[in-house]
C-alpha positions as CSV (number, residue, x, y, z in Angstrom):
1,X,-1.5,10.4,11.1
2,X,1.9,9.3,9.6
3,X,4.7,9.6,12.2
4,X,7.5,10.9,10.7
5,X,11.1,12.2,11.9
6,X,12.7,13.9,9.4
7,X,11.2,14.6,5.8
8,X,9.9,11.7,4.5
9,X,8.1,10.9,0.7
10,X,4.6,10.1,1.6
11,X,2.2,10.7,-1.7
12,X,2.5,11.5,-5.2
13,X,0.6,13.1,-7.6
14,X,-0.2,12.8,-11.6
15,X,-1.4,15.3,-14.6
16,X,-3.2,12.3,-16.5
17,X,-6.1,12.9,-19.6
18,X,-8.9,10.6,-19.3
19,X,-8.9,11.0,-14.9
20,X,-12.2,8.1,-14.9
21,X,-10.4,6.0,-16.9
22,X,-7.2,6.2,-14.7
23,X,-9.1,5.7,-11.6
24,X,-10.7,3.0,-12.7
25,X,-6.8,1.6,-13.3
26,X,-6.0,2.3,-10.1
27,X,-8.5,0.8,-7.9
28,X,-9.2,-1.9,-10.0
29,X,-5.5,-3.5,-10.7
30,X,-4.5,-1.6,-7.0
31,X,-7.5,-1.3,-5.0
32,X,-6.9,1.9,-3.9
33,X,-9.8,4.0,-2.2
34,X,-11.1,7.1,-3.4
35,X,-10.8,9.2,-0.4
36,X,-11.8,13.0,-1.7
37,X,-12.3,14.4,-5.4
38,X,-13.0,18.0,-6.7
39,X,-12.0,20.8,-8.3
40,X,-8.9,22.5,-6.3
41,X,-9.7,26.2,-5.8
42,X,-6.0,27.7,-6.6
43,X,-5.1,24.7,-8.6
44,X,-8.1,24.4,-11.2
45,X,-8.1,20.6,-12.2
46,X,-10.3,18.0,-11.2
47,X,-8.5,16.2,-8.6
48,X,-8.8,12.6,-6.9
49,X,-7.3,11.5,-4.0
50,X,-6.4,7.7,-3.5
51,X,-5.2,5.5,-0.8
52,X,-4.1,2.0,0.6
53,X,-4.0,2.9,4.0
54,X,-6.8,4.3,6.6
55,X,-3.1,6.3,8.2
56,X,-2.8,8.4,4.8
57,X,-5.4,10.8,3.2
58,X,-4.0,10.0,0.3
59,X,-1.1,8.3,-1.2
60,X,-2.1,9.0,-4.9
61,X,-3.2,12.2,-6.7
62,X,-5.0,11.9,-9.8
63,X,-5.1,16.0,-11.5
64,X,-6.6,16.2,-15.1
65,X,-5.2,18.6,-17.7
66,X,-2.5,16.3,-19.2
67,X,-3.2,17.1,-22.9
68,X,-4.1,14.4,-25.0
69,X,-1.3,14.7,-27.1
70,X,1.4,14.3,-24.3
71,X,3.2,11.0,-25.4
72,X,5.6,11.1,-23.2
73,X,5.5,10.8,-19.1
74,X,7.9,12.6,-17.2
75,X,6.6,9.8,-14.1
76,X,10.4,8.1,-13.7
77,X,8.4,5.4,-12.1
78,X,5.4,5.1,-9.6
79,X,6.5,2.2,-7.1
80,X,3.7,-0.2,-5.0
81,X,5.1,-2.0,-2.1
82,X,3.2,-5.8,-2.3
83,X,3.5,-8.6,1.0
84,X,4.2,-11.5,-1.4
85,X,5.2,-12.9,-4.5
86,X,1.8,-14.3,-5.1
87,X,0.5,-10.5,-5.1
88,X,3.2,-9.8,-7.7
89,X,1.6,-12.2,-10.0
90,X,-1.9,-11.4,-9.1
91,X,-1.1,-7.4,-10.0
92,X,0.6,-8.7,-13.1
93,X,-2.6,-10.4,-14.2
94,X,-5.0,-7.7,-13.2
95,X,-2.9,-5.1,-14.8
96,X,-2.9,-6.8,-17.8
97,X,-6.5,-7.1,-18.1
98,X,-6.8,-3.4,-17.5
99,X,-4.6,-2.4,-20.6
100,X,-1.3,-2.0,-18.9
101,X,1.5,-2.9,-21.5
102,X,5.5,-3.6,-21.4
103,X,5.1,-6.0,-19.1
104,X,8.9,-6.9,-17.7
105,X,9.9,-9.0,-14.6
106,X,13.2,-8.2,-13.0
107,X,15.5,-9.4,-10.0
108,X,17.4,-6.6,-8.0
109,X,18.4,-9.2,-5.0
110,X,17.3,-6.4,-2.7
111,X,13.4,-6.8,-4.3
112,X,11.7,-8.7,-6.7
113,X,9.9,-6.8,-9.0
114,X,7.2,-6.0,-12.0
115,X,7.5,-3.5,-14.6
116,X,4.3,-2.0,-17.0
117,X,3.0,0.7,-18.4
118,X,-0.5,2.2,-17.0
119,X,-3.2,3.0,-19.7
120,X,-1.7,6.3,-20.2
121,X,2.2,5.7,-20.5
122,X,3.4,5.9,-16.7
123,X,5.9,3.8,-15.8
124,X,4.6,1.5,-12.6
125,X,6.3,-1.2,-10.3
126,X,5.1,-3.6,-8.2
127,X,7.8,-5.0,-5.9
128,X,8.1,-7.5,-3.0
129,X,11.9,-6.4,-0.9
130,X,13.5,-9.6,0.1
131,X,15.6,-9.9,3.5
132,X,19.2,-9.1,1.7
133,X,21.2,-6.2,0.0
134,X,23.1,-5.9,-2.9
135,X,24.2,-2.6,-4.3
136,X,22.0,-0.8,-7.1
137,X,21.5,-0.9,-9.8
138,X,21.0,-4.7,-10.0
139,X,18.7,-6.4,-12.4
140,X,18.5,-10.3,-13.5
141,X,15.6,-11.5,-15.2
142,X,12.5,-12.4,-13.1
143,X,10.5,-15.3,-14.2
144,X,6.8,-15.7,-12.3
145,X,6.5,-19.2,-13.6
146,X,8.8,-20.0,-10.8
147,X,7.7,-21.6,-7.6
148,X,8.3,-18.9,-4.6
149,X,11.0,-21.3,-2.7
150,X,12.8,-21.4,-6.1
151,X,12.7,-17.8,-6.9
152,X,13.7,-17.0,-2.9
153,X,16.5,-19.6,-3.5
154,X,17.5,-18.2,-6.4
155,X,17.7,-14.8,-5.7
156,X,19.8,-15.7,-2.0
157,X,22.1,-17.2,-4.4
158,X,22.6,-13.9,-6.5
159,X,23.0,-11.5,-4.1
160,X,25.7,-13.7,-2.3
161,X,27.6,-14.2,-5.5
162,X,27.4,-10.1,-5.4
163,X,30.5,-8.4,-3.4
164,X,28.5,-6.0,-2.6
165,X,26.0,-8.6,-0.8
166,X,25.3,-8.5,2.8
167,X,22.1,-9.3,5.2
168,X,19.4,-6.6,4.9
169,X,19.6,-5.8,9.3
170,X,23.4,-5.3,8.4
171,X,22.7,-2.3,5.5
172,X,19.7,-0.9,7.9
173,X,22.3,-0.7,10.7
174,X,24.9,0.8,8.2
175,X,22.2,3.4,7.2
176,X,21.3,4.5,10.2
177,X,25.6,5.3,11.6
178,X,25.5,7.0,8.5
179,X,22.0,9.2,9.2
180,X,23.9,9.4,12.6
181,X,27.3,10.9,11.4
């Protein structure tokens, strides 16, 4: 069960068109578990539930009935939290070789972070936070060819050339007197 204290985003859900061909996307580049499927009795589309994590049900709702001729998402983005920079490139690569296109790398000092398009035109990143805080929106380029120290080193030096910069335990405490007030 997911402890919570106020309302809290936990899970999000898709219309998509071909719903095999998106699961397949999303366990294979994300290896997310299938934890239910089946048609809703209220909500008549075939639906799939998905998650990372044994605390959530699911994290992820696949629904079909996105008509084929949708070419445009209304998904702003859908956002995966990774533990390194290796995992960045190694969901880069995997994405790619499951069809994902627009491909972008980008530097927000707060995270460093991947940018593509799933098979079906929904925006996805894949982000790694780092330990500081700049204000947003922030975005340098992001180059993966880069060793991790260098990136790290790199991106310390961004978000302290930032006014706005200041240790990530400094904005958390900063967040919280404000949730306070």
């Amino acid at each position: 069960m997911l402890s919570v204290t106020r309302p809290t985003p936990s899970h999000f859900g898709i219309f998509v068109t071909e719903i095999e061909r998106m699961v397949a996307f999303y366990t294979e580049v994300f290896g997310l578990t299938v934890t239910d499927r089946g048609v809703g009795r209220t909500f008549k589309s075939e639906l799939v539930f998905m998650s990372a994590s044994p605390d959530q049900h699911h994290q992820l709702v696949l629904a079909s009935g996105r008509p084929p001729e949708a070419t445009f998402s209304t998904v702003m983005q859908i956002s995966f939290a990774v533990p390194s920079i290796q995992h960045i490139r190694d969901a880069q690569a995997a994405a790619l070789a499951h069809g994902a296109t627009q491909m972008r790398g980008l530097n927000h000092g707060n995270a460093l972070s991947i940018y593509f398009s799933d098979p079906e035109g929904n925006t996805i990143e894949v982000y790694l936070d780092t330990p500081w805080y700049v204000a947003q929106p922030h975005g340098d380029p992001l180059d993966l060819s880069k060793s991790d120290a260098e990136l790290m080193r790199e991106t310390e030096a961004i978000c302290r050339a930032d006014p706005t910069f200041m240790p990530l335990a400094d904005w958390r405490a900063r967040f919280e007197s404000q949730k306070a007030a």
